[in-house]
N, C-alpha and C positions, 0 to 999 in steps of 0.2 A: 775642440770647441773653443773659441776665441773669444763668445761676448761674456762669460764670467769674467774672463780677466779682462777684458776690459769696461767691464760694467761702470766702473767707478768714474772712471775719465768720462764716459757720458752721460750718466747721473749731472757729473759736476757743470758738464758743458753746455746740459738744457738747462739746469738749476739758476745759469749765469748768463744765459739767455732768455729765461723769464722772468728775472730780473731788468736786467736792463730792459728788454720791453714795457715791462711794468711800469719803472721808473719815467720811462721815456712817453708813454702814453698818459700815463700821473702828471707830470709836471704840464704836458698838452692841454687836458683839459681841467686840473684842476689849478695852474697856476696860473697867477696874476698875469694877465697881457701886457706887457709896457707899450704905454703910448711914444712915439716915436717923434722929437721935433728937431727943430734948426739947431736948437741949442745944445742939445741931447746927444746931438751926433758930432760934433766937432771935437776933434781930438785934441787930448790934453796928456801932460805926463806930471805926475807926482801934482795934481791938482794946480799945474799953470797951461795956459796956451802953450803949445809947441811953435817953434819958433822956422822948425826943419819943414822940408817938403813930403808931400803927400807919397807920393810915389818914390822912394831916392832907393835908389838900385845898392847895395851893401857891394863889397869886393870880394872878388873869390878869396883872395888875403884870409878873409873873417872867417869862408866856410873850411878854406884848409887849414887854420891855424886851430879852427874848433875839432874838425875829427881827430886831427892830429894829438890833440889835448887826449881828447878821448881813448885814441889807441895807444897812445902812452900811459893813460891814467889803467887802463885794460892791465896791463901789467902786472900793475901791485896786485892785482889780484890773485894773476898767478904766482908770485915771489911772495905773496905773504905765506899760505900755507907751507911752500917749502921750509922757510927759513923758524918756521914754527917746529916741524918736523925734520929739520935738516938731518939730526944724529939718528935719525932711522934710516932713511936713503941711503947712508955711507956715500962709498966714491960716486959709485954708479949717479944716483939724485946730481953729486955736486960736480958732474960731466954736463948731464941733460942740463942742469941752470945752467952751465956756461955757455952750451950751445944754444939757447934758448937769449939770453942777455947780449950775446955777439949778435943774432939777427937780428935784435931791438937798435944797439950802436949801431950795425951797420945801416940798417933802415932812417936812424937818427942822423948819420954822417952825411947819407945821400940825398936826403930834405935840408940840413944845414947848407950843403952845398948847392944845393937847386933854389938857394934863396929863398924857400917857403917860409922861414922864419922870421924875415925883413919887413917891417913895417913900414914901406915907403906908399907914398898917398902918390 
């Protein structure tokens, strides 16, 4: 019999969807409508007119340079705990982090080389 044990995950998963429904029906009718004008809509950054174009396409540059960030930054996550518990792992632990940090350089070597990291406009 399955739903006691998982009674809880679905308790929490209506719980979090009557919620948000809640919420999202609340703020519909009970909150303030903004009136909408010319001046209202014109985009601004840090409280001046923007100076840039409406539509301006960003570079792949920007979206490889951010995942990138990201799956490196992914890392520490896993090297923090080891290095926390390194003297439990023994050798065994300090094999796995080496095979594990080679895949990271090597994946880093082959974006370095593929110019992903070159900021050229």
């Amino acid at each position: 019999m399955l739903v006691p044990v998982y009674a809880p995950i679905f308790m929490m998963i209506g719980i979090a969807t009557l919620l948000a429904t809640v919420f999202f029906v609340g703020h519909n009718v009970l909150g303030k409508q903004a009136k909408f004008s010319e001046e209202r809509m014109q985009p601004y950054e840090s409280g001046s007119p923007s100076d840039g174009g409406k539509y301006v396409k960003l570079s792949v540059k920007f979206y490889l340079t951010a995942i990138l960030f990201v799956v490196f930054d992914i890392e520490v996550v896993f090297i923090y705990p080891w290095a926390i518990h390194f003297k439990e792992f023994g050798w065994s632990g300090l094999g796995t982090m080496f095979g594990f940090l080679s895949v990271i350089v090597v994946a880093l070597v082959y974006v370095w080389r593929k110019g992903a990291l070159e900021w050229e406009t």
